[in-house]
C-alpha positions in Angstrom: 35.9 70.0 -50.5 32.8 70.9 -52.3 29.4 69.6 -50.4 27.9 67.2 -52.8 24.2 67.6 -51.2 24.2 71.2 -51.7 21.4 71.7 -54.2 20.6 68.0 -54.1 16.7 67.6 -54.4 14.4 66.2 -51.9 13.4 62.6 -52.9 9.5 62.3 -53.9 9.2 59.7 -50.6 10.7 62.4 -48.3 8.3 65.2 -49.7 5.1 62.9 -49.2 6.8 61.8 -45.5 7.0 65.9 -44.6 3.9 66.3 -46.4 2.2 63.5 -44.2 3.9 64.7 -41.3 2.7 68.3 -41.4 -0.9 67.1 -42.3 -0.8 65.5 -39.4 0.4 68.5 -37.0 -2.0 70.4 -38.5 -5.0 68.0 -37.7 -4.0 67.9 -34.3 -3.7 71.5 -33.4 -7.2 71.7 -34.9 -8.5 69.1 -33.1 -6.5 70.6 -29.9 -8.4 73.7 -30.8 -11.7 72.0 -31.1 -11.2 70.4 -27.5 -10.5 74.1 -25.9 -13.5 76.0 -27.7 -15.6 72.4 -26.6 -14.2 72.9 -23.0 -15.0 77.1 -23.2 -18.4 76.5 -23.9 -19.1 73.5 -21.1 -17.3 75.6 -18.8 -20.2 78.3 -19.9 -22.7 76.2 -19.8 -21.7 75.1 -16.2 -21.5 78.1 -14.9 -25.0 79.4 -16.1 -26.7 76.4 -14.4 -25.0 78.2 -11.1 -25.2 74.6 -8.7 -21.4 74.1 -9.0 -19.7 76.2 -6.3 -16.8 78.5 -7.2 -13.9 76.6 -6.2 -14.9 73.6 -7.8 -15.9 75.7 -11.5 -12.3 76.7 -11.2 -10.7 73.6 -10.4 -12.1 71.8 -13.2 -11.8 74.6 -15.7 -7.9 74.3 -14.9 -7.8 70.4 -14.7 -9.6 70.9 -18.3 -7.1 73.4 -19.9 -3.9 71.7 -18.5 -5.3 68.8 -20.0 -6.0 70.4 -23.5 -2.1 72.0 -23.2 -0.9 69.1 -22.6 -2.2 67.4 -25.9 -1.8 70.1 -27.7 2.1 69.7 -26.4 2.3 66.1 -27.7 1.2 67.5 -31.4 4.2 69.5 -31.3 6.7 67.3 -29.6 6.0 64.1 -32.1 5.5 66.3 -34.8 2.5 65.5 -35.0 2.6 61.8 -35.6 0.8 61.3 -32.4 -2.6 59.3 -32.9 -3.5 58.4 -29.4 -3.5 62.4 -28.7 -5.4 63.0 -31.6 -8.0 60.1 -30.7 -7.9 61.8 -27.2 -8.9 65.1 -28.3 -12.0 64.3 -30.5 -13.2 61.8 -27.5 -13.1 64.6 -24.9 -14.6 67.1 -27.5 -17.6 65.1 -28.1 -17.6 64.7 -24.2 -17.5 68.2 -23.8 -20.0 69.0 -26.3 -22.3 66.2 -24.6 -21.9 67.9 -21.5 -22.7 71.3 -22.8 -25.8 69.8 -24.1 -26.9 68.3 -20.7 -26.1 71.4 -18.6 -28.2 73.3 -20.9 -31.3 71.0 -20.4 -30.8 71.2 -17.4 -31.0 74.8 -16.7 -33.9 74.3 -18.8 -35.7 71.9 -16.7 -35.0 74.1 -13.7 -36.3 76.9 -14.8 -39.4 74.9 -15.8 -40.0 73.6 -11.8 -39.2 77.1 -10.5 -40.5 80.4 -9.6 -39.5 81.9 -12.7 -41.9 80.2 -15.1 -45.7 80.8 -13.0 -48.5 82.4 -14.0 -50.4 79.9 -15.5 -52.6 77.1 -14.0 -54.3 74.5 -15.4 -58.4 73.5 -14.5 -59.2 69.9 -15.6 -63.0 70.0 -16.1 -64.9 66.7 -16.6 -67.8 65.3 -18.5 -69.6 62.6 -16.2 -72.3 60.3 -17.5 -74.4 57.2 -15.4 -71.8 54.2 -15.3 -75.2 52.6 -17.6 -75.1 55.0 -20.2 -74.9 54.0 -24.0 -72.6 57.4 -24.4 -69.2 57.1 -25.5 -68.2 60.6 -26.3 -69.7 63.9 -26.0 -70.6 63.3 -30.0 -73.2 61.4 -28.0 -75.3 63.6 -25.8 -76.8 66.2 -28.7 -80.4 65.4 -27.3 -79.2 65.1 -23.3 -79.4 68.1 -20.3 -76.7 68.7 -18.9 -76.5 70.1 -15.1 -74.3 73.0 -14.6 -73.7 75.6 -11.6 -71.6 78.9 -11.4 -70.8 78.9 -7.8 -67.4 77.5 -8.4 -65.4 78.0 -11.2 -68.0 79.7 -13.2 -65.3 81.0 -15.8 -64.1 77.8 -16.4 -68.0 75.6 -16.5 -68.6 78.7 -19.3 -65.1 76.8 -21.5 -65.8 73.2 -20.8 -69.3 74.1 -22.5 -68.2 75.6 -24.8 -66.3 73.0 -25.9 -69.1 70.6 -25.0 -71.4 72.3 -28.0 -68.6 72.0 -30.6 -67.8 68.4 -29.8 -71.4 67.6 -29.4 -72.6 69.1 -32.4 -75.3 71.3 -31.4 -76.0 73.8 -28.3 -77.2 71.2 -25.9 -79.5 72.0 -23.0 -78.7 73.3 -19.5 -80.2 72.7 -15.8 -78.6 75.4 -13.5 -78.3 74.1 -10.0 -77.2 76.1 -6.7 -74.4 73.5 -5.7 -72.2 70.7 -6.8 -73.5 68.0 -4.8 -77.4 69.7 -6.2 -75.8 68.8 -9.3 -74.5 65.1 -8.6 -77.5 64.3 -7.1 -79.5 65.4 -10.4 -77.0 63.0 -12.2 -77.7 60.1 -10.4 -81.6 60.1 -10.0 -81.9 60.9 -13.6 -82.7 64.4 -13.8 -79.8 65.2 -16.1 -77.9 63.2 -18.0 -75.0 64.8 -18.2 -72.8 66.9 -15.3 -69.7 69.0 -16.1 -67.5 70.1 -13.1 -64.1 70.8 -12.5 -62.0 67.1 -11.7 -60.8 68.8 -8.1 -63.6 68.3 -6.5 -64.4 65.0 -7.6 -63.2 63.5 -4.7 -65.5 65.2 -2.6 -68.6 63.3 -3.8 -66.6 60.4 -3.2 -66.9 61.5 0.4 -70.6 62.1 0.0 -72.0 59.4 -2.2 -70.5 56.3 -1.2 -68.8 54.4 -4.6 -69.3 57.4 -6.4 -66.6 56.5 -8.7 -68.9 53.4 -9.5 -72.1 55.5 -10.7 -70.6 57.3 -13.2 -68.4 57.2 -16.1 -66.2 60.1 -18.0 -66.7 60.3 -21.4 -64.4 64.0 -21.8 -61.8 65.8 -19.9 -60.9 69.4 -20.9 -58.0 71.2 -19.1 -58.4 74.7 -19.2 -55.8 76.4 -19.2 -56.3 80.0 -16.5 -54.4 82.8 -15.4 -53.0 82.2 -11.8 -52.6 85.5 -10.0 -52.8 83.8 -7.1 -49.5 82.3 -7.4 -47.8 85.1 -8.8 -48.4 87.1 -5.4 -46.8 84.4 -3.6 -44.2 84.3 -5.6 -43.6 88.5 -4.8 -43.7 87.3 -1.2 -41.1 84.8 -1.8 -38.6 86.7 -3.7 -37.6 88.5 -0.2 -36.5 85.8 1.1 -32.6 85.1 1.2 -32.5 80.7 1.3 -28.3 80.6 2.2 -29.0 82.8 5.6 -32.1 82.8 6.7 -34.6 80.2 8.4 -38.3 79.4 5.9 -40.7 77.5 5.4 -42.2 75.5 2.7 -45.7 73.9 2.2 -45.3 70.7 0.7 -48.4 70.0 -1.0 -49.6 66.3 -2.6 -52.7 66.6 -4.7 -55.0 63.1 -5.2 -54.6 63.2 -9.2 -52.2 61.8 -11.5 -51.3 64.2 -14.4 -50.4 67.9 -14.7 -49.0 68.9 -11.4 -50.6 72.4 -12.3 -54.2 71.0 -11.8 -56.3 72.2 -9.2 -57.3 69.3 -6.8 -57.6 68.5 -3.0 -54.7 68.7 -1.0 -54.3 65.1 0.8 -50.7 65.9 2.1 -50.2 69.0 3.9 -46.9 69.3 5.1 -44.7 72.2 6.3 -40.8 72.1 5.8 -39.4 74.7 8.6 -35.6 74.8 7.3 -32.7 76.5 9.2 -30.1 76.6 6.7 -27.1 78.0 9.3 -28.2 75.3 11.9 -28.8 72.4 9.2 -31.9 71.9 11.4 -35.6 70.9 9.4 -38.8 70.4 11.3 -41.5 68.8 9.1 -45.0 69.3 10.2 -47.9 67.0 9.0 -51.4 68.7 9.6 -54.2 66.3 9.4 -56.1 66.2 6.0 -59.8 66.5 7.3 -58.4 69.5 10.1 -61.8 71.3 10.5 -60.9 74.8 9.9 -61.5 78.4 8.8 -60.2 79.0 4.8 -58.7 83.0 4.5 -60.4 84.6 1.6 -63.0 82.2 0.8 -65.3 80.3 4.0 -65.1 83.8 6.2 -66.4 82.6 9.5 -67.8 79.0 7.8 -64.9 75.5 8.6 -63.8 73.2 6.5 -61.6 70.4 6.0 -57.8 71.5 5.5 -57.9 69.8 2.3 -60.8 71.4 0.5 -58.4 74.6 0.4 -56.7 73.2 -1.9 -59.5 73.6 -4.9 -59.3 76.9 -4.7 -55.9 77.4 -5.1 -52.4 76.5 -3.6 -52.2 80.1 -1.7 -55.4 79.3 0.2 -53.7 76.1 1.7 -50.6 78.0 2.7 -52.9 80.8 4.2 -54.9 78.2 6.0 -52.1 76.9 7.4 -50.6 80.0 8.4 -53.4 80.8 10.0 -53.3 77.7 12.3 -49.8 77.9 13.4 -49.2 81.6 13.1 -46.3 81.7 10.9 -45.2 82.9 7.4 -44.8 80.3 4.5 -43.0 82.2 1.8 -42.6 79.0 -0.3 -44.4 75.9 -1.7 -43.8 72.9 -3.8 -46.4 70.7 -5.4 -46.5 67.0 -6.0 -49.2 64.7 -7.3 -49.4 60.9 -7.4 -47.6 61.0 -10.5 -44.7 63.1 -9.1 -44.1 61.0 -6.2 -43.3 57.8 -8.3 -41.2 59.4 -10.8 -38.6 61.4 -8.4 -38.8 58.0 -6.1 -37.4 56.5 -9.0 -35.4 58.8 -10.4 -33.6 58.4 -7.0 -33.0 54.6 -7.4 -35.4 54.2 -4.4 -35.9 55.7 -0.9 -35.1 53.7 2.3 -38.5 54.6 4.8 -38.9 54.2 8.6 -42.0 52.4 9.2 -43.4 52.6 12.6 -45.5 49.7 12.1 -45.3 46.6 10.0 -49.0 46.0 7.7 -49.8 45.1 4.7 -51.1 48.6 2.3 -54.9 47.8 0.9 -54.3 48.1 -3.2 -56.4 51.5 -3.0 -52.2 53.6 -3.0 -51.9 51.8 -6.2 -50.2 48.5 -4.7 -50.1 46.1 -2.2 -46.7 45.4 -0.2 -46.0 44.0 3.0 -44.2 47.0 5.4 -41.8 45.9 7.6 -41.5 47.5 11.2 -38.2 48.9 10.5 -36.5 50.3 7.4 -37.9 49.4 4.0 -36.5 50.4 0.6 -39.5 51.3 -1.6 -39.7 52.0 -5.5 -41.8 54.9 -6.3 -45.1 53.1 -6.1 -44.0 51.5 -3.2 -43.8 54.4 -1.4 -47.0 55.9 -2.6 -48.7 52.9 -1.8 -47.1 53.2 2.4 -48.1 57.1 1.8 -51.7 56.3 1.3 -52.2 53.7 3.1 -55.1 54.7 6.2 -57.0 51.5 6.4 -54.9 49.3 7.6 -52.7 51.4 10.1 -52.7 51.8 13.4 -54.2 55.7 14.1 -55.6 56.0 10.6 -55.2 59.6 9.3 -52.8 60.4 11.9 -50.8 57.6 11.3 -50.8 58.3 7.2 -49.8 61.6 7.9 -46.9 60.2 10.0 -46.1 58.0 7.1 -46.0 60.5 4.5 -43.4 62.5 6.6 -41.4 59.4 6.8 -41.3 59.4 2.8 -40.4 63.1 2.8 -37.5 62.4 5.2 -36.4 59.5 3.4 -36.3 61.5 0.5 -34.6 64.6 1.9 -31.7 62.4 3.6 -30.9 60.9 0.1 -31.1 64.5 -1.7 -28.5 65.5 1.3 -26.1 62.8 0.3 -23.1 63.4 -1.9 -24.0 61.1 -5.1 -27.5 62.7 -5.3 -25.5 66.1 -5.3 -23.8 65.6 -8.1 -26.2 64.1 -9.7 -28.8 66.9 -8.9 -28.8 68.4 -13.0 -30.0 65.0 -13.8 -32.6 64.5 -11.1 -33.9 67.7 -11.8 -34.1 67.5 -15.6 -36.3 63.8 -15.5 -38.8 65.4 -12.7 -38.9 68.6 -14.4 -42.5 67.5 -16.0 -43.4 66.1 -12.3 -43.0 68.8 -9.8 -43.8 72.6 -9.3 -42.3 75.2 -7.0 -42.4 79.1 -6.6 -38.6 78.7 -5.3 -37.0 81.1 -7.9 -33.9 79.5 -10.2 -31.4 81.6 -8.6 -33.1 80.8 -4.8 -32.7 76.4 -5.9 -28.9 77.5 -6.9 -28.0 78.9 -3.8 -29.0 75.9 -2.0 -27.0 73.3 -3.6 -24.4 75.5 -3.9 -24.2 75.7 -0.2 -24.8 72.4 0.5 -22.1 71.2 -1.8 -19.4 74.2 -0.1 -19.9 73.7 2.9 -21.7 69.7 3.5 -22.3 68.6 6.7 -25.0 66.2 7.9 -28.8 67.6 8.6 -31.3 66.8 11.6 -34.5 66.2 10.8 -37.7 66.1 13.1 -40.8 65.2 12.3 -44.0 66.0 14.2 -47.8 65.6 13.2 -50.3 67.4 14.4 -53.4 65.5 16.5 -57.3 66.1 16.6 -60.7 64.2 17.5 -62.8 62.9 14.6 -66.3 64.0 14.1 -69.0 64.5 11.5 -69.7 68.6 10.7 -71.1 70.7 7.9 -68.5 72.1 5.2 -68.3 75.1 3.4 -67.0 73.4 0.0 -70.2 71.0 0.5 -72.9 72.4 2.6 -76.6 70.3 3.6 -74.0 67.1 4.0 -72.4 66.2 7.3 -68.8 64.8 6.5 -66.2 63.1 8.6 -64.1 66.4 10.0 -61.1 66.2 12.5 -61.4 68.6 15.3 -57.5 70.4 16.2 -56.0 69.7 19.1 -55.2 73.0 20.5 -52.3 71.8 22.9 -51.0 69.7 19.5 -50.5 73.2 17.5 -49.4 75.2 20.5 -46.2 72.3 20.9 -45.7 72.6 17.2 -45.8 76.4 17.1 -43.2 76.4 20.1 -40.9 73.8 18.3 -41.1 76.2 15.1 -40.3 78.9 16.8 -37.2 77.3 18.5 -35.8 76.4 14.7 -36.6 79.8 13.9 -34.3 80.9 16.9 -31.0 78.8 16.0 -31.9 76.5 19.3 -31.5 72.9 18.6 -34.3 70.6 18.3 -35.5 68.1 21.1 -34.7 64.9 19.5 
């Protein structure tokens, strides 16, 4: 018998159904497609930012694919008619593409913290009038003399005036002086009536001419922005050094400013991180802000406070250091007030041993009431217990112990699994907030190995001890200021408990 639907022609419904039908396959193999180039380039991206170990870069780049086959499976089983799969597929692309985003800020933001990135510094340089002057702005002071000196930072008093004539209008009129505090003192009985001088070493007139802050008013700030060579040969130093295998150490450095980490400033927290990365062991030092000691490379035989070092330069502190416990610092990261509050709170908060329960003064920024015990602190908070002096048993020694308790508080919770993974993000909000000479790959290898292999860390804390007294200072001579004599049997114990990390022995707990 003949077959009656040979040559029969497809209806016009079934022609749109198969056209319907194969519009939709072909949607979803492009979307399909779309997911695996999306998943390509995160996996890329992941990879570049080098944090995630191996094992785990593979085992998410297969979970990823299988995933994508497995859509692009459904496309071909249903024919294509399949619009939770499709819905699927441009969800995970744009999460993918989000992703890929993120871990390229990231890498970004690492790269901006690290190692990599030195060589510049940045001098903030201040225009101080009498607290009672009628000047607003440098527009101002056309007619007024301003006091100068070239001992320090000559390079950079030359810019700020510079800057000085072109706001004020006119080339205004100089007074040289030998000294800073010659210069101050000029300022406040009237001589001149205008200073310049670089914002770092404001804080030591505060230590010379009580309520300092009080006499005088800014009216300009100019940052000037200086090679730092100084840096860059620490960096050389710290290339060497293989972070995975071998034990360092770190000067953690907090500078009394808010703003650009990269300003030069006093050093008020001066603390060494010894790390033994095979042993999980780290032995944080704390050294005394007002140690009375020789600077390398700048006071030759003449003492000064441990934290003067720090205006001239973040290698002067880590040689002054060096020279007191007699040990190589290849590495140093530096945080200001600013810093502090942001990667508390990036952090959601540290939880801090307090040895004492007091209430802080207002001068850290804030005034809480510590418990004796654990406390969990926001980031002012804990800049407020990190500053606090006044009201603390011990004083000094006592806010050095406290600031070690933040830095431990802060290490445990960088330690812990869900600050791990969430380490990209961290890094990219504090990128603005914290500067190291710890190269990219160096801050990779870390994490990496902390997230292979995990483990729990001990951490000791130790402060070094001295005798208060009043004593001349290079960074200020003709003015007696409040100096803390070492403790020689303090630093020997520290050296020896250095040395044992050093050695793979465990620490005394």
């Amino acid at each position: 018998m003949e077959n009656t639907n040979r040559g029969k022609k497809m209806s016009p419904a079934k022609r749109k159904k198969k056209r319907i039908q194969k519009a939709f396959r072909i949607a979803g193999e492009i979307l399909v497609g779309i997911q695996i180039l999306a998943t390509l380039v995160f996996m890329g991206f992941t990879w570049r930012l080098g944090m995630v170990p191996t094992k785990y870069l593979a085992g998410l780049a297969g979970i990823l694919l299988v995933f994508a086959a497995l859509l692009f499976t459904m496309q071909v089983v249903t024919r294509g008619k399949a619009i939770v799969s499709k819905l699927v597929s441009v969800l995970m692309s744009a999460v993918l593409i989000f992703g890929s985003v993120y871990m390229y800020q990231t890498h970004s933001a690492v790269q901006d913290i690290s190692g990599d990135t030195l060589g510049k510094q940045v001098n903030s340089m201040l225009v101080v009038v009498r607290s009672d002057d009628p000047a607003q702005k440098v527009k101002d002071t056309g007619e007024y003399i301003y006091g100068i000196q070239h001992a320090e930072d000559a390079a950079d008093i030359d810019a700020a005036m510079d800057r000085v004539n072109k706001d004020a209008g006119a080339e205004v009129m100089t007074a040289e002086y030998k000294s800073l505090n010659e210069q101050a003192a000029a300022l406040l009985d009237g001589s001149v009536q205008a200073i310049v001088y670089n914002e770092g070493f404001g804080g030591i007139l505060e230590e010379i001419y009580e309520g300092y802050g009080s006499q005088v008013k800014v009216i300009a700030q100019y940052s000037i922005e200086t090679k730092d060579e100084a840096s860059q040969l620490v960096q050389g130093k710290a290339a060497e050094v293989n972070v995975k295998d071998e034990t360092f150490s770190m000067y953690i450095s907090g500078i009394d400013v808010y703003g650009p980490v990269s300003a030069k400033s006093r050093s008020d927290v001066n603390i060494i991180a010894t790390v033994n990365p095979v042993t999980k062991q780290v032995l944080l030092t704390s050294t005394p802000r007002d140690y009375y000691v020789t600077i390398p490379g700048v006071s030759g035989d003449s003492r000064d406070k441990l934290t003067h070092a720090g205006i001239y330069g973040v290698d002067k502190s880590m040689a002054t250091l060096e020279n007191i416990y007699d040990i190589e610092i290849p590495f140093y990261t530096r945080v200001n007030f600013t810093s502090l509050i942001t990667i508390v709170d990036s952090m959601g908060g540290v939880d801090v041993e307090s040895e004492y329960a007091f209430s802080t003064n207002g001068d850290g920024g804030a005034i809480i009431n510590v418990q004796q015990g654990t406390n969990h602190f926001n980031g002012k908070e804990a800049l407020a217990f990190a500053r606090e002096r006044y009201n603390v048993p011990g004083g000094d020694n006592q806010r050095g112990k406290n600031q070690m308790a933040v830095i431990q508080a802060m290490i445990k919770k960088m330690l812990t699994p869900e600050m791990l993974v969430k380490a990209p993000s961290l890094i990219s909000e504090v990128s603005d907030s914290v500067e190291t000479n710890m190269s990219m790959e160096q801050i990779q290898k870390l994490i990496q190995s902390q997230l292979n292999n995990g483990g729990d860390w001990t951490i000791k804390s130790v402060a070094a001890e001295g005798t208060g007294d009043s004593q001349y200072c290079y960074s200020m001579p003709g003015t007696a200021l409040y100096v803390m004599q070492p403790d020689q049997t303090s630093v020997d114990s520290i050296k020896a408990l250095m040395q044992t990390i050093k050695d793979g022995g465990q620490l005394p707990q």
